[in-house]
C-alpha positions as a printed Julia matrix, in Angstrom:
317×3 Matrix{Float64}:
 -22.33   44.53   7.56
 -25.46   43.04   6.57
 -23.89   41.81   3.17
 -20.69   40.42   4.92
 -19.85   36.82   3.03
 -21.07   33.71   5.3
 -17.21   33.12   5.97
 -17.2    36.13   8.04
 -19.61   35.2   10.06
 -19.37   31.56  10.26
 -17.42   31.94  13.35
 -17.12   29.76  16.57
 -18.73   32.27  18.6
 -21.83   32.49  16.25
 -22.26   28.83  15.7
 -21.97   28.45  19.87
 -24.42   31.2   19.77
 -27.01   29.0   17.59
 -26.57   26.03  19.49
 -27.17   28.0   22.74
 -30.62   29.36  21.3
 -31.63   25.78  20.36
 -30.78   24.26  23.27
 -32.42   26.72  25.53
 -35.5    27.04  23.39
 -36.23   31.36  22.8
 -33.72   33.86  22.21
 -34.59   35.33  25.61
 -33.53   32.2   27.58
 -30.3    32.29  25.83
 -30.0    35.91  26.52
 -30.37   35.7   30.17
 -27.56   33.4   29.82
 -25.34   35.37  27.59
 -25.74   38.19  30.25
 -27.21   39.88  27.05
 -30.07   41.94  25.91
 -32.21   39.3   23.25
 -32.14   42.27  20.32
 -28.78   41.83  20.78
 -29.42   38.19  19.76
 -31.69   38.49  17.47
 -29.45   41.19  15.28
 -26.67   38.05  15.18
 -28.71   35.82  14.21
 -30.4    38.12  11.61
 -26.93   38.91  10.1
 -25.74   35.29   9.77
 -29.35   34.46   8.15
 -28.97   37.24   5.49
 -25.6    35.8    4.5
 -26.83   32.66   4.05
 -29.83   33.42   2.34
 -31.82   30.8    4.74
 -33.94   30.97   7.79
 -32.5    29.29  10.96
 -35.24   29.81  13.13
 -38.89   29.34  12.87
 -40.25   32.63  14.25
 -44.17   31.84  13.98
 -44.58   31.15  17.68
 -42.9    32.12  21.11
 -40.19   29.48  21.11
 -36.93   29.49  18.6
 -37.55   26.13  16.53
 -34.75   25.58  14.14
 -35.95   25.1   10.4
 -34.02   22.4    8.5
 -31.63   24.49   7.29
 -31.05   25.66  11.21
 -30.7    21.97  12.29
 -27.74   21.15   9.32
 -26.0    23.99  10.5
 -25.91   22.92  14.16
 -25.53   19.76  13.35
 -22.72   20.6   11.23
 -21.4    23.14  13.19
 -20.74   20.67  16.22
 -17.79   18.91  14.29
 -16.52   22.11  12.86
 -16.5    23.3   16.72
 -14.44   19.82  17.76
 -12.02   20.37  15.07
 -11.4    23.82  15.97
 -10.5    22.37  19.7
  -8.57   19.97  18.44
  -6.17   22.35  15.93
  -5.52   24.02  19.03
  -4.35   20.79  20.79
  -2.67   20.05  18.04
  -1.23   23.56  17.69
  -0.04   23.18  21.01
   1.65   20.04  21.42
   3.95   20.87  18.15
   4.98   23.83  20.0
   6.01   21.26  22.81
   8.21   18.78  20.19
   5.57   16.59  20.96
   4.13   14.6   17.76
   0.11   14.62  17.38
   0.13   11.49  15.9
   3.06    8.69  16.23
   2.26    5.89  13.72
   3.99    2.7   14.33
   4.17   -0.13  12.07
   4.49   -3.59  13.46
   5.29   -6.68  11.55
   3.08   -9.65  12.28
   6.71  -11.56  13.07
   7.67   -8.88  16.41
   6.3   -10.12  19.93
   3.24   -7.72  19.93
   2.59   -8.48  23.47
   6.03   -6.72  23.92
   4.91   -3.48  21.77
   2.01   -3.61  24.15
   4.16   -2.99  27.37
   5.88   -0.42  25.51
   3.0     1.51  24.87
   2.18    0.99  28.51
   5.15    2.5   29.26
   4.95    5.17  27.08
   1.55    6.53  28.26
   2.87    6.28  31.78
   4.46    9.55  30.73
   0.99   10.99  30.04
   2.42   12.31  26.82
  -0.19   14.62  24.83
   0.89   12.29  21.39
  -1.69    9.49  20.49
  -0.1     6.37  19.38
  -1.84    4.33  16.33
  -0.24    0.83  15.73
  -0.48   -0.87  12.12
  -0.19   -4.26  11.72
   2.19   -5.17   8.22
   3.96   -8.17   6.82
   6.85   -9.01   4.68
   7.82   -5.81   2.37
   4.77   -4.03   3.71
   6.45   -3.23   6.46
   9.01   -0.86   5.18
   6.64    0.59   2.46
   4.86    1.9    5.05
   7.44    3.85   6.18
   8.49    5.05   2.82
   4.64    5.62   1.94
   4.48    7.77   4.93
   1.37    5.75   6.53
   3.94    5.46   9.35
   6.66    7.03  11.21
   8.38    4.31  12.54
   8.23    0.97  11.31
   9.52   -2.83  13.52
  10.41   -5.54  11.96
  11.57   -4.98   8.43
  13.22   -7.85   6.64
  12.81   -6.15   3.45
  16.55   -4.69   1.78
  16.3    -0.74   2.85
  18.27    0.27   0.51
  20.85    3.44   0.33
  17.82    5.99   0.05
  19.18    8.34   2.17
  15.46    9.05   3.46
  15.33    6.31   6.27
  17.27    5.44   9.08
  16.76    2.62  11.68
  19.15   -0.22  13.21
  19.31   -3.88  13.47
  16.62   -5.73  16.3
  18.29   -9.15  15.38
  17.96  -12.0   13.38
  15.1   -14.32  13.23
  15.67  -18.15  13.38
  12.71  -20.17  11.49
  11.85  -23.87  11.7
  10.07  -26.22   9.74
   7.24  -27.46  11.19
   3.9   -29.74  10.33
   1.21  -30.8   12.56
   1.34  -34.71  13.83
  -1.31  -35.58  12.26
  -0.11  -34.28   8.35
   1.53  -36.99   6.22
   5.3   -35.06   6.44
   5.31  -35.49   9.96
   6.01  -39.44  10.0
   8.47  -39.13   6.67
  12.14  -39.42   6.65
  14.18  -36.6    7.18
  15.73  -34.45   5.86
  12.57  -34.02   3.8
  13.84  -32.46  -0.37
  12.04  -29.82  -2.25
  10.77  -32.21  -4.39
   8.57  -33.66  -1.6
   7.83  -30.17  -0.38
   6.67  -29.29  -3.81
   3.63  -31.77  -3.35
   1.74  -30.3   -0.33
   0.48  -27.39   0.58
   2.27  -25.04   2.15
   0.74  -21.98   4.33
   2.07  -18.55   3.36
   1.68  -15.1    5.0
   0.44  -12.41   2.48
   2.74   -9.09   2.06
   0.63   -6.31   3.27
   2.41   -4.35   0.69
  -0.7    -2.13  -1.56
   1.33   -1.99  -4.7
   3.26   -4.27  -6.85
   3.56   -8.51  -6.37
   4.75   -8.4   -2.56
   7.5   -10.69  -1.37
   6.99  -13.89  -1.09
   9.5   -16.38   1.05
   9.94  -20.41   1.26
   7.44  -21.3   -1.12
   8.82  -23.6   -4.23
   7.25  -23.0   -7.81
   4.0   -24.79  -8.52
   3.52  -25.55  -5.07
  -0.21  -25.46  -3.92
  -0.45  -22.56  -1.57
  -2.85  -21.44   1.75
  -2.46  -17.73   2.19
  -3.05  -16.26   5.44
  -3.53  -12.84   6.45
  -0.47  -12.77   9.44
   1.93  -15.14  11.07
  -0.37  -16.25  14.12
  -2.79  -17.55  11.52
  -0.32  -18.9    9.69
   0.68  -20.59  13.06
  -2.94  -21.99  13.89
  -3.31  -22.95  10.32
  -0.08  -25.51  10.62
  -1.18  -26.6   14.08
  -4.51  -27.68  11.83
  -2.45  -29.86   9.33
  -3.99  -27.21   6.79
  -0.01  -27.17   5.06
   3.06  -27.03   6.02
   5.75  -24.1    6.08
   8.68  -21.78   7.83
   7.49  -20.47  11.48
   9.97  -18.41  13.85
  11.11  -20.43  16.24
  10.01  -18.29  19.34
   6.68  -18.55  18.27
   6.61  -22.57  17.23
   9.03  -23.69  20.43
   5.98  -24.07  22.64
   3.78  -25.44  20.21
   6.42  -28.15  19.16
   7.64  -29.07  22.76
   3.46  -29.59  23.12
   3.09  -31.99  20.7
   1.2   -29.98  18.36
   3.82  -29.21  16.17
   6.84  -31.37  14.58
   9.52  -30.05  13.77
  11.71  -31.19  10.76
  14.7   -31.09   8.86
  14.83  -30.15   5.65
  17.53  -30.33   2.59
  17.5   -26.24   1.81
  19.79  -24.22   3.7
  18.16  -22.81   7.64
  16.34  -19.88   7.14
  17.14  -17.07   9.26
  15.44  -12.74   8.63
  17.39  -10.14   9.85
  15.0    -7.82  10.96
  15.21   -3.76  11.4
  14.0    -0.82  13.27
  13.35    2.0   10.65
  12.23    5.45  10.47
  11.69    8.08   7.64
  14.67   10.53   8.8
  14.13   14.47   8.6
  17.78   16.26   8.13
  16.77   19.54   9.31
  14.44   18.4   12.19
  15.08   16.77  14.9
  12.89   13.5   15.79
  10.28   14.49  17.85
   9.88   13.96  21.86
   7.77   10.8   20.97
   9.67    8.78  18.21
  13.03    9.56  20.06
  11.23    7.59  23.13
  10.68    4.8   20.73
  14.01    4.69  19.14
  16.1     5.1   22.7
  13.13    1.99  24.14
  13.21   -0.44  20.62
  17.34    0.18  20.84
  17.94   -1.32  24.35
  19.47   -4.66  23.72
  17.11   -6.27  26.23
  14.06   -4.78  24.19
  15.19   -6.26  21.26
  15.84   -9.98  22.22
  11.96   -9.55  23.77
  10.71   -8.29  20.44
  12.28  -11.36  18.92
  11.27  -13.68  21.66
   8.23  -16.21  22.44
   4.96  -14.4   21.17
   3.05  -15.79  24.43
   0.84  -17.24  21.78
  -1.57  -19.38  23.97
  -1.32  -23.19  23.34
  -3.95  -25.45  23.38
């Protein structure tokens, strides 16, 4: 018993019953409140320090100082502990159809003021599932679904393809408008305005959160001098600066144009319009679990989806 590997006695109980002798300062305090005798103690620890090879306790005077080694063990032990509680959380709520973990992935062009009262909703259930929310763009969207960083992903534009590995549904199709601020040069020139004059200013572009390969890139001519921006609400503020020019959805640039602070303006190229998706990575042999149903049944409800599409509530100023 005395030889037994470190594994064997690496336990929850024996870490707990470190941590107890620390914190109470002699192997008789924690003793007393074990309701044990301290040789009992003392043999424990003994056991777990000749597996080890180490001394955890200093035993020169009356009090039970840990020695380095002592204090990485506790130290480490206190995370080992927390993950043991949570394994049996997480044991538990799978046997429930509950999800640990529901990942969502939310394109920058979805109301996320919306997805907020969703989420409201959703932990009015007091569910045991956490929620994490990414925030993608453009055909980073969907790879996060098909990378597996999420489970559910809103607002794809990207093509899904016949994969046979995702399903999802339509939230609607996206109207954009041209737009430039009042003070930019565009603003006061006749309409509709050709590619050719496009070509010469800059226009403000929304990077594809995509980690591999070029990204997708929409509305921008060749050779035209480009600002990239990290989402569409700094793509927004950077047009309401008369930084460049581009595409906005019209939800989001309605109030901002109707302001003042935008112009809207006609162009030659055709109107450019997304339809946008609801996907998930689907599971033949399993049935969703109790939190992405929730979100599929909630994003599905036609009055959901015209709000995820609607005016952004972006503040204007």
């Amino acid at each position: 018993m005395l030889n037994s590997p470190a594994h064997t006695l690496l336990t929850p109980e024996n870490l707990d019953l470190i941590r107890r002798i620390a914190a109470e300062g002699s192997f008789a305090a924690a003793a007393r409140q074990l309701n044990v005798v301290p040789s009992a103690l003392t043999y424990r620890v003994r056991q777990i320090e000749e597996a080890l090879d180490v001394l955890l306790f200093d035993r020169r005077s009356r009090q039970a100082h840990l020695t380095d080694a002592g204090q990485v063990l506790l130290d480490d032990s206190e995370s080992i502990l927390n993950e043991i509680d949570a394994l049996a959380r997480r044991v538990k709520r799978v046997a429930t159809g509950w999800e640990p973990v529901l990942t969502i992935a939310i394109d920058t062009i979805i109301n996320a003021e919306v997805v907020l009262d969703l989420c409201d909703s959703f932990h009015a259930l007091n569910p045991p599932t956490q929620l994490r929310i990414r925030e993608e763009t453009l055909s980073g969207t969907l790879a996060s679904v098909n990378s597996g960083l999420a489970d559910l992903a809103v607002g794809v534009s990207a093509e899904v393809g016949a994969t046979g590995r995702l399903r999802g549904f339509p939230l609607g199709t996206m109207r954009f408008v041209f737009a430039v601020a009042p003070t930019h040069p565009l603003a006061s020139s006749c309409e509709p305005l050709s590619d050719d004059i496009l070509q010469s200013v800059r226009a403000v572009a929304v990077a594809d959160s995509v980690n591999q390969g070029k990204g997708q890139t929409v509305g921008l001519l060749g050779g035209q001098p480009v600002l990239t921006v990290p989402d569409m609400r700094s793509k927004l503020m950077a047009q309401v600066k008369g930084l460049g020019v581009g595409f906005l959805p019209e939800p989001m640039a309605r109030p901002w144009i109707e302001s003042g602070l935008l112009v809207e303006k006609r162009v030659e190229r055709a109107e450019r319009k997304a339809a946008l998706q609801c996907v998930w990575r689907d599971a033949p042999k399993q049935t969703p679990g109790k939190a992405l149903d929730w979100w599929i049944k909630a994003l599905s409800k036609p009055a959901t989806r015209r709000a995820l599409l609607g005016n952004r509530q972006v503040a204007v100023r």
